[in-house]
N, CA, C and O of each residue as an XYZ file, in Angstrom:
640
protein
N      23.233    -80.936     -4.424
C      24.450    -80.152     -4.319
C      24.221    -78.717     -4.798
O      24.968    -77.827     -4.391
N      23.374    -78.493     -5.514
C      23.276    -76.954     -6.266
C      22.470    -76.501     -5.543
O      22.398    -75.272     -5.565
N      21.539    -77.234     -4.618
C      20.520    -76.564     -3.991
C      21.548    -75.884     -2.520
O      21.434    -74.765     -2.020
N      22.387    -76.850     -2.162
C      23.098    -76.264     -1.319
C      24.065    -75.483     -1.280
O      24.542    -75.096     -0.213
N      24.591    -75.058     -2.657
C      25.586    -74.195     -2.778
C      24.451    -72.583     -2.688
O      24.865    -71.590     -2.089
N      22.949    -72.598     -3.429
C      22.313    -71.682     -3.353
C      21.908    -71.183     -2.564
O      21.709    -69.969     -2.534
N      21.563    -72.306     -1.319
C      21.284    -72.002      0.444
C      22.274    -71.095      0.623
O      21.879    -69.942      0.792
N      23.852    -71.339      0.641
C      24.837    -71.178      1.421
C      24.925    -69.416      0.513
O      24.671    -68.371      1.111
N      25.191    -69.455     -0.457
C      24.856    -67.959     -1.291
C      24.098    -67.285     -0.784
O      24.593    -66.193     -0.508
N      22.846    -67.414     -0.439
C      21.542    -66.413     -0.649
C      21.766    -66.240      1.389
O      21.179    -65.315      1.950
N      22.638    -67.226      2.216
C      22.606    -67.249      3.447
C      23.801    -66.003      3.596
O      23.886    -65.245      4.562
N      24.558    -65.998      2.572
C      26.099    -65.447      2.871
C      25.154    -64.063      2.313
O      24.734    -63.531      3.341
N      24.928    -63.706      1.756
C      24.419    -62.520      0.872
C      23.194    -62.198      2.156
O      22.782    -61.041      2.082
N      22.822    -62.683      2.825
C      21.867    -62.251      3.603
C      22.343    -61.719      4.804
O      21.729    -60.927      5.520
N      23.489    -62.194      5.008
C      24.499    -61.950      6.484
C      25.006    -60.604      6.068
O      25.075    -59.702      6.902
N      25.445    -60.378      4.540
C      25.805    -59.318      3.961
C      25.284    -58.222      3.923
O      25.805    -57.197      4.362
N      23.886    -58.323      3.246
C      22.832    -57.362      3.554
C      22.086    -56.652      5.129
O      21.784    -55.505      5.459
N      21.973    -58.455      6.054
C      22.115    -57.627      7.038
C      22.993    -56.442      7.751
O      22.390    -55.437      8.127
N      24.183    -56.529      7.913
C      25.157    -56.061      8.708
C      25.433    -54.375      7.796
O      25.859    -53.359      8.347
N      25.130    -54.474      6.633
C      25.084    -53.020      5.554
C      23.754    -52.271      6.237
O      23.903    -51.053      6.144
N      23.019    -52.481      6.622
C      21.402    -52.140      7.014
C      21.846    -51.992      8.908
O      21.655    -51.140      9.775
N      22.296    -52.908      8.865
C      22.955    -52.636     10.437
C      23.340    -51.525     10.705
O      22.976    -50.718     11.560
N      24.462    -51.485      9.577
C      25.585    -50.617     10.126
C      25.299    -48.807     10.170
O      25.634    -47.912     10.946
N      24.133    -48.900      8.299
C      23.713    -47.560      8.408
C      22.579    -47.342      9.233
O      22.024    -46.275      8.968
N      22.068    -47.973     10.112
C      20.825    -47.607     11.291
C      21.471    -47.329     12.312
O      21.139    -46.311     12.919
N      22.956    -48.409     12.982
C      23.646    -48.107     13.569
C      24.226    -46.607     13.885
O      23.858    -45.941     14.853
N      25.336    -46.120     12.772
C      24.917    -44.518     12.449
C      23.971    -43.812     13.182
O      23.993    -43.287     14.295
N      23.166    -43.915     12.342
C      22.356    -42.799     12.758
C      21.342    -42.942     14.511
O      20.463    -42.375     15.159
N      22.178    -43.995     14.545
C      21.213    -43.747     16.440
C      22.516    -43.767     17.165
O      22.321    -43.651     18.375
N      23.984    -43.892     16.797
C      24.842    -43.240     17.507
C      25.345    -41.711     17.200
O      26.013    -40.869     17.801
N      24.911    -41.771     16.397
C      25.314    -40.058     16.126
C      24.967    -39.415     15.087
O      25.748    -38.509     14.795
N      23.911    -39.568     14.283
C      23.931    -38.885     13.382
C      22.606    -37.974     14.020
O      22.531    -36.746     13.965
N      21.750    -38.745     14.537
C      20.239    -38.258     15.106
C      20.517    -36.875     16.419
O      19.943    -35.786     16.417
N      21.643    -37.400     17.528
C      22.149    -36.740     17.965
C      23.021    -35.319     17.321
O      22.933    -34.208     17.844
N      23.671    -35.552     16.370
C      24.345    -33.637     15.815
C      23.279    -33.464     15.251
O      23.305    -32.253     15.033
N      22.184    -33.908     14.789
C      21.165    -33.542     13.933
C      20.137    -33.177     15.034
O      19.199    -32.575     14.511
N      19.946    -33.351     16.605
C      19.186    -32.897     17.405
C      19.849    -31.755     18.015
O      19.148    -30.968     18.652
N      21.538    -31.481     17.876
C      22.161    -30.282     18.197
C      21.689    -28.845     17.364
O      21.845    -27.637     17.546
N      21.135    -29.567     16.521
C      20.574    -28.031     15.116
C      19.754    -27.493     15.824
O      19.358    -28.187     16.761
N      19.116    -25.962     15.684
C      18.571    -25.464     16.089
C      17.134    -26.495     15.211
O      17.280    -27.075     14.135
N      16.164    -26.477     15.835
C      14.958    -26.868     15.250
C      14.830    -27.073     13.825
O      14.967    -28.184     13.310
N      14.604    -26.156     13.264
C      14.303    -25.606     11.557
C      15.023    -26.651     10.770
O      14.648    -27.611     10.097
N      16.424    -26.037     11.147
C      17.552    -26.686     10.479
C      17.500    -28.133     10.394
O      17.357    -28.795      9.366
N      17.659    -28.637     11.823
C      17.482    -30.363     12.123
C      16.573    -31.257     11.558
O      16.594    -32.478     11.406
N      15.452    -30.038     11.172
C      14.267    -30.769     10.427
C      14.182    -30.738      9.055
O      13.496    -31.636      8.567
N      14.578    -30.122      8.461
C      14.626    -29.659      7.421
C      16.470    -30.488      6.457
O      16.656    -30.487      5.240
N      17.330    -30.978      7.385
C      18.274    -31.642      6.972
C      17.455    -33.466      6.690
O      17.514    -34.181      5.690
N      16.647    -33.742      8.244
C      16.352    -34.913      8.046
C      15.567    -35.422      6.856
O      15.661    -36.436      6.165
N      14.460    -33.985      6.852
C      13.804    -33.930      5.382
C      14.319    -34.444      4.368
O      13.874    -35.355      3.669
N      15.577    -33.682      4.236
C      16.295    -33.965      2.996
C      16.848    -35.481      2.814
O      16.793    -36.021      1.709
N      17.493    -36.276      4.181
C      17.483    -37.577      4.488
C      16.924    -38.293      3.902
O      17.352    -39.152      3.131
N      15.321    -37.905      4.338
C      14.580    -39.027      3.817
C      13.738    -39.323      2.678
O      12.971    -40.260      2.457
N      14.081    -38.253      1.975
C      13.892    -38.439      0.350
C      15.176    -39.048     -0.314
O      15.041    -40.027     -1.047
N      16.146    -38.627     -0.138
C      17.878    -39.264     -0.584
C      17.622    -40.508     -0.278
O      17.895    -41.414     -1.066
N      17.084    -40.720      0.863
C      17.734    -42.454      1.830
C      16.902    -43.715      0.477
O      17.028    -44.939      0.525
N      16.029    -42.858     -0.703
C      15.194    -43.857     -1.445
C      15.603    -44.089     -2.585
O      14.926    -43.790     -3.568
N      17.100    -44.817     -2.697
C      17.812    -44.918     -3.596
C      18.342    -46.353     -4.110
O      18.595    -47.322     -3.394
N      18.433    -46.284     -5.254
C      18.943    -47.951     -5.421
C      19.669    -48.455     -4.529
O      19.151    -49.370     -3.889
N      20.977    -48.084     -4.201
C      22.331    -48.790     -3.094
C      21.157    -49.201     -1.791
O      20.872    -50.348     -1.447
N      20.630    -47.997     -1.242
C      19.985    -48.609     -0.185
C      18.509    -49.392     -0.032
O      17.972    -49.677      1.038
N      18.162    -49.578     -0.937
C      17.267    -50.105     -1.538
C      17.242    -51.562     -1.462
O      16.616    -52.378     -0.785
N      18.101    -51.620     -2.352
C      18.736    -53.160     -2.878
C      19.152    -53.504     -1.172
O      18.747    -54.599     -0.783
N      19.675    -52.927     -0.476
C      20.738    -53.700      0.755
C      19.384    -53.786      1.504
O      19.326    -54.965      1.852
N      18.128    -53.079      1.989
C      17.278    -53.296      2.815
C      15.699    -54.315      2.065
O      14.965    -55.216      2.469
N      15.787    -53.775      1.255
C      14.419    -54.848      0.352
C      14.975    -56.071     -0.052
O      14.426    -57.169      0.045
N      16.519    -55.745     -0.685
C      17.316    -57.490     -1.386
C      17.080    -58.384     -0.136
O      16.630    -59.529     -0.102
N      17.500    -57.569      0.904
C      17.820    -58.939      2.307
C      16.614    -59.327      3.007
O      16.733    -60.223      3.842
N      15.268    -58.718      2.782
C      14.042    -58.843      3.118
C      13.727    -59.975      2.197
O      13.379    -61.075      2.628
N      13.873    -59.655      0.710
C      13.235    -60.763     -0.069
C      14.106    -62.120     -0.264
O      13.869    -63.016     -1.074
N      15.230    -62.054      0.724
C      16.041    -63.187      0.623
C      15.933    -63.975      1.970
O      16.304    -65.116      2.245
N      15.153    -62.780      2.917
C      14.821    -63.569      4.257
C      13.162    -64.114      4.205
O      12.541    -64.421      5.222
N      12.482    -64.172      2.548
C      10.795    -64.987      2.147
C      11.760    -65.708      1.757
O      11.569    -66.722      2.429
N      12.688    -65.908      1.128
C      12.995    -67.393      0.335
C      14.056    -68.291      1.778
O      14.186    -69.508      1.905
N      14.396    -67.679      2.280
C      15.562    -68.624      3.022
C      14.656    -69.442      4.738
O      15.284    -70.235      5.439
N      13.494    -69.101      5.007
C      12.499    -69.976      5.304
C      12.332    -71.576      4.658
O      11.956    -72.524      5.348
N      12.610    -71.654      3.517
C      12.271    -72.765      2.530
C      13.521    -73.567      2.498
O      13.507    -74.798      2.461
N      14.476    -72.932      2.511
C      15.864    -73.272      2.945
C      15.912    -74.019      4.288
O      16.369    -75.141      4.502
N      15.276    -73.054      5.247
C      15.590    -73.733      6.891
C      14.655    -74.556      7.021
O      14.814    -75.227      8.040
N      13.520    -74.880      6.309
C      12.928    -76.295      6.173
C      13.665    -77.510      6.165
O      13.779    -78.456      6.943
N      14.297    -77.097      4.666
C      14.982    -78.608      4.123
C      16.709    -78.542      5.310
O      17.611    -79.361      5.132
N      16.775    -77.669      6.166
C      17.851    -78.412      7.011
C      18.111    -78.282      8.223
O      19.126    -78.126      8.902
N      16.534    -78.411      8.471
C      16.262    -78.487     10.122
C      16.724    -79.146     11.007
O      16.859    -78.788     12.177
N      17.131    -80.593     10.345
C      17.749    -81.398     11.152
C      19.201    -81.349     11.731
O      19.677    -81.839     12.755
N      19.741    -80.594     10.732
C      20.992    -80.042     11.142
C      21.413    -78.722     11.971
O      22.457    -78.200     12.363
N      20.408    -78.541     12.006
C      20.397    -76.772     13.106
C      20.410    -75.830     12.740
O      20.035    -74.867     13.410
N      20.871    -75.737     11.468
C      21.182    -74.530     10.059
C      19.518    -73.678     10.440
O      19.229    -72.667     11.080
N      18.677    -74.749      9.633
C      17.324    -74.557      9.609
C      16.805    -73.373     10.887
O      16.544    -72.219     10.546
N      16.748    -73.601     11.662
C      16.267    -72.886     12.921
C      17.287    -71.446     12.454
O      16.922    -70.423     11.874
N      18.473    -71.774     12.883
C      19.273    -70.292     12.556
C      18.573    -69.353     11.447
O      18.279    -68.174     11.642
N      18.355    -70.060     10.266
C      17.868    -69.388      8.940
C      16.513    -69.195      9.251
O      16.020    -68.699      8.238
N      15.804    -69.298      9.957
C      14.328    -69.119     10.693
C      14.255    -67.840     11.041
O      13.665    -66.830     10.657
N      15.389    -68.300     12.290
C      14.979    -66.965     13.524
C      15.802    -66.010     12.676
O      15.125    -65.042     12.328
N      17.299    -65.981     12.152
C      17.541    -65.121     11.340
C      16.409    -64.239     10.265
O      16.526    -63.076     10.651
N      15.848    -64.248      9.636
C      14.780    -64.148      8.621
C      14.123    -63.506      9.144
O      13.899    -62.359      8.758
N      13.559    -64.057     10.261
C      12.467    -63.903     10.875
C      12.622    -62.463     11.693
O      11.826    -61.541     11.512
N      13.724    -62.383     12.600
C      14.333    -60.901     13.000
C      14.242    -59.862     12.296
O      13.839    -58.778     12.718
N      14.722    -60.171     10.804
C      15.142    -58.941      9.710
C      13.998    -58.489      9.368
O      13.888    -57.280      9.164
N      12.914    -59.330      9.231
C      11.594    -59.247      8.837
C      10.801    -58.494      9.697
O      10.276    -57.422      9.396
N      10.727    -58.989     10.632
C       9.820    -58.603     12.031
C      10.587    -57.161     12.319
O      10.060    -56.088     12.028
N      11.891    -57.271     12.924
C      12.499    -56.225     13.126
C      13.338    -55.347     12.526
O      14.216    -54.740     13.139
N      13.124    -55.241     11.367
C      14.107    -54.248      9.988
C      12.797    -54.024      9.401
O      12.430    -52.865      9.594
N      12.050    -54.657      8.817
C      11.111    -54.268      7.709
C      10.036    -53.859      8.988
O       9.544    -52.746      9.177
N       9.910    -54.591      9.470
C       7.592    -54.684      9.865
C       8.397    -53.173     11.089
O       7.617    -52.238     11.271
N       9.452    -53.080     11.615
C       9.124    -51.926     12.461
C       9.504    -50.242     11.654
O       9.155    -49.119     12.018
N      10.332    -50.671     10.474
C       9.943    -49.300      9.802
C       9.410    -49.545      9.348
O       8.656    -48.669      9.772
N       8.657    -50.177      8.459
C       6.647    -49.759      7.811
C       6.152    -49.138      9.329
O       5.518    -48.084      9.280
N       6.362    -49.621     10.413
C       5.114    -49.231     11.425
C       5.536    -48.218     11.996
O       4.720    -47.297     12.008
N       6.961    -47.920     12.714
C       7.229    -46.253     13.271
C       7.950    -45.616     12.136
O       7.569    -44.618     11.525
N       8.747    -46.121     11.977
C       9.756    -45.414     11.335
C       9.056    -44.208     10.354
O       8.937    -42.985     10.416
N       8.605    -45.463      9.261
C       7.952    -44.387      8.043
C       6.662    -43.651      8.633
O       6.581    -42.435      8.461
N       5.603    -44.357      9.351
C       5.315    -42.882      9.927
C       5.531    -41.435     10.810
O       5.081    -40.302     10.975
N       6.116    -41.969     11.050
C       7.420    -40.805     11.919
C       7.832    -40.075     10.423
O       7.248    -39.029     10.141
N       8.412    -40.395      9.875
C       9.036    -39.985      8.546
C       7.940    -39.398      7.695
O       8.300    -38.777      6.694
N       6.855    -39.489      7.910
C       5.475    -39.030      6.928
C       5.101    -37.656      7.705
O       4.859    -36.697      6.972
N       5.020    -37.431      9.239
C       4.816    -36.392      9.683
C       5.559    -35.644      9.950
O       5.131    -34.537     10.276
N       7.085    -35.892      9.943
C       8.113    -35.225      9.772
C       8.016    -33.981      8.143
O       8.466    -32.853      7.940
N       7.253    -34.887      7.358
C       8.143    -34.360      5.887
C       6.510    -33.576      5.898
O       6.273    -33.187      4.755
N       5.502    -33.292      6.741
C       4.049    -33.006      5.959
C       4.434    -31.060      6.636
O       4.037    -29.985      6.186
N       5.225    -31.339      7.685
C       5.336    -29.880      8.119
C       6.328    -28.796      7.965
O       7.395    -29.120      7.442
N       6.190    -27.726      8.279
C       6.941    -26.389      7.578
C       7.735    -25.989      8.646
O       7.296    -25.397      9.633
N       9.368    -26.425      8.397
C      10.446    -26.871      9.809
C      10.372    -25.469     10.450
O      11.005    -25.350     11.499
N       9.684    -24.353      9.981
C      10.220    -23.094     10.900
C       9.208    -22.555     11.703
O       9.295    -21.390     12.091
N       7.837    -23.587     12.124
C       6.990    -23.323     12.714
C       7.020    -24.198     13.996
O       7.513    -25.324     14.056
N       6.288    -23.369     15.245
C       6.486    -23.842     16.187
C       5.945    -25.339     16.303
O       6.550    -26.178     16.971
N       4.695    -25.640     15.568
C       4.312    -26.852     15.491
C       5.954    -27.675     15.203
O       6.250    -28.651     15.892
N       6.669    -27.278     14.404
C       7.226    -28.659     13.880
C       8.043    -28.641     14.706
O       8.100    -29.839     14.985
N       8.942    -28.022     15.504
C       9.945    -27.499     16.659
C       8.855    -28.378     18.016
O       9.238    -28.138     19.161
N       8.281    -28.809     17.960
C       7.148    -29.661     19.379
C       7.358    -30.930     18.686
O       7.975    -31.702     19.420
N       7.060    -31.463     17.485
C       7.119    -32.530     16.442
C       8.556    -33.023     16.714
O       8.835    -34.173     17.055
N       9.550    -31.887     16.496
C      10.645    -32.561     16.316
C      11.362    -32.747     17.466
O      12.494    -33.173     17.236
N      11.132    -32.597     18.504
C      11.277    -33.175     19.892
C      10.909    -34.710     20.342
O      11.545    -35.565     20.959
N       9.764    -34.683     19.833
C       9.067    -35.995     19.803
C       9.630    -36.715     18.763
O      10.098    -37.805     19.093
N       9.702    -36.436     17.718
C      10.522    -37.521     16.601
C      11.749    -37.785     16.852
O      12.100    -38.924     16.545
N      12.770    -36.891     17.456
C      13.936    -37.236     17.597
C      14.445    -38.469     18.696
O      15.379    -39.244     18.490
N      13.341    -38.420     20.232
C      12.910    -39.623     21.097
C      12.848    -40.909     20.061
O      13.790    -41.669     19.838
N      11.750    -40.973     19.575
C      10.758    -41.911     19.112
C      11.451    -42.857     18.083
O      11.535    -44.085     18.125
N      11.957    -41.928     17.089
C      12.603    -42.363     15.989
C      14.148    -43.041     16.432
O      14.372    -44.250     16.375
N      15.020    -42.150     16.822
C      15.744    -43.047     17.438
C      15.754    -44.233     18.093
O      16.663    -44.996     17.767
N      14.718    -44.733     19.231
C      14.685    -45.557     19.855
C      13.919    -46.669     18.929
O      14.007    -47.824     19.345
N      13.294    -46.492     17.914
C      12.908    -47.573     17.230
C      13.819    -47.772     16.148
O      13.713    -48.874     15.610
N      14.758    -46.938     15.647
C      16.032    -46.988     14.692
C      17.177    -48.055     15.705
O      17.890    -49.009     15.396
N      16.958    -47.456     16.802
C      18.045    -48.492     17.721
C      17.498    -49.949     17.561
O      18.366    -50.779     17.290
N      15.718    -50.589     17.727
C      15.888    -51.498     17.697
C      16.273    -52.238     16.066
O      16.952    -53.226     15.786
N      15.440    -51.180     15.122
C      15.665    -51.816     14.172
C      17.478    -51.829     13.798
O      17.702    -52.134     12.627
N      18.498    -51.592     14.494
C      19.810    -51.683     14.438
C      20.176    -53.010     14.875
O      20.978    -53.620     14.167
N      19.706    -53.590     15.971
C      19.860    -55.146     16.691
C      19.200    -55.766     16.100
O      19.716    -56.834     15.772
N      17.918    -55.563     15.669
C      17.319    -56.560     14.818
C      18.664    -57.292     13.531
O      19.250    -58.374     13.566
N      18.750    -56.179     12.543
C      19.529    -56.960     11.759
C      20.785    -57.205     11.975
O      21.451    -57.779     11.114
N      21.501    -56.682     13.560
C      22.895    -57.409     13.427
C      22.885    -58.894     14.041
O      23.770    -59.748     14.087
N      21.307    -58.884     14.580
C      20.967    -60.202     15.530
C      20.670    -61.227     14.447
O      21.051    -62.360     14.740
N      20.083    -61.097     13.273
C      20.295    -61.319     12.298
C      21.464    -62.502     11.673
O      21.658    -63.709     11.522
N      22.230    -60.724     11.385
C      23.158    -61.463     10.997
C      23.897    -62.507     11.619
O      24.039    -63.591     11.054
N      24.406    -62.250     12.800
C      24.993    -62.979     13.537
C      24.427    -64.558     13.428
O      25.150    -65.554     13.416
N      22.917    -64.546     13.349
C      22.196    -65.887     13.205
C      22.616    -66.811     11.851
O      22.573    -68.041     11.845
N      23.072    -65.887     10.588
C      23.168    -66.559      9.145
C      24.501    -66.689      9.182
O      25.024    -67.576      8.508
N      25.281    -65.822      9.980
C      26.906    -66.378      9.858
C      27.087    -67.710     10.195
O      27.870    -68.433      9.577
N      26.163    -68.227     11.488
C      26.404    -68.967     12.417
C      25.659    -70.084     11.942
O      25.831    -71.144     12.544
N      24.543    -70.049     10.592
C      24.501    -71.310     10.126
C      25.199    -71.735      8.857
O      24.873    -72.769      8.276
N      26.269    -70.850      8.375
C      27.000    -71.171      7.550
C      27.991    -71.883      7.640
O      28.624    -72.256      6.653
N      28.360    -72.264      9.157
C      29.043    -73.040     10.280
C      28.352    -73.988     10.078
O      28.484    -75.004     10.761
């Protein structure tokens, strides 16, 4: 009984975390990337700059690493209740947030974000850069946006 009240916690708190991580990726590939590609060059780059030193803060921290390290433990969970269907949900759930929230910003995101922050926004180099980052980054911010609402949707639905 305690093991299942902790499933159902760490499942509800994970649906939670997803859809917070959702919602601010969401953002920014409906509109924040866009008025921020309306800036003249310099500016646009030099705001995101500022982005992505701010964005490394406890609140968002906790909502994107908490729900990562709750989607290594809730694997162990969808073991013990496979038979009931939960299991699979808490799988592929996990498994999404993981694959597609974490493993695709370690792989574009933050490097996109590393060559963004290495250059000097009022040179023509970074004005060519930031053409290309504004494509790139978005479209992998979009997936990592479905990743965790696909997610979530998966942990609501084994709390059912």
């Amino acid at each position: 009984m305690m093991i299942e009240q902790a499933v159902f916690y760490a499942t509800f708190a994970a649906a939670v975390g997803s859809g917070l991580v959702a919602g601010i990726f969401y953002a920014f590939s409906s509109f924040v990337m866009g008025a921020l590609g309306r800036l003249p060059p310099g500016h646009g780059i030099e705001a995101m700059q500022a982005i992505n030193v701010v964005v490394i803060n406890r609140s968002f921290m906790l909502a994107f690493f908490g729900t990562a390290l709750l989607c290594c433990a809730l694997p162990v969970a969808a073991y013990l209740r496979w038979n009931d269907g939960a299991g699979k949900l808490l799988l592929l759930g996990s498994l999404l947030y993981l694959v597609g929230t974490v493993g695709v910003t370690m792989a574009f995101n933050v490097p996109l974000n590393n060559a963004l922050a290495a250059v000097r926004p009022e040179t023509a180099e970074a004005a060519s850069l930031w053409a290309h980052y504004l494509e790139r980054w978005t479209m992998w911010n979009t997936v990592r946006t479905a990743a965790p609402t696909a997610a979530m949707i998966l942990f609501i639905a084994a709390l059912r």
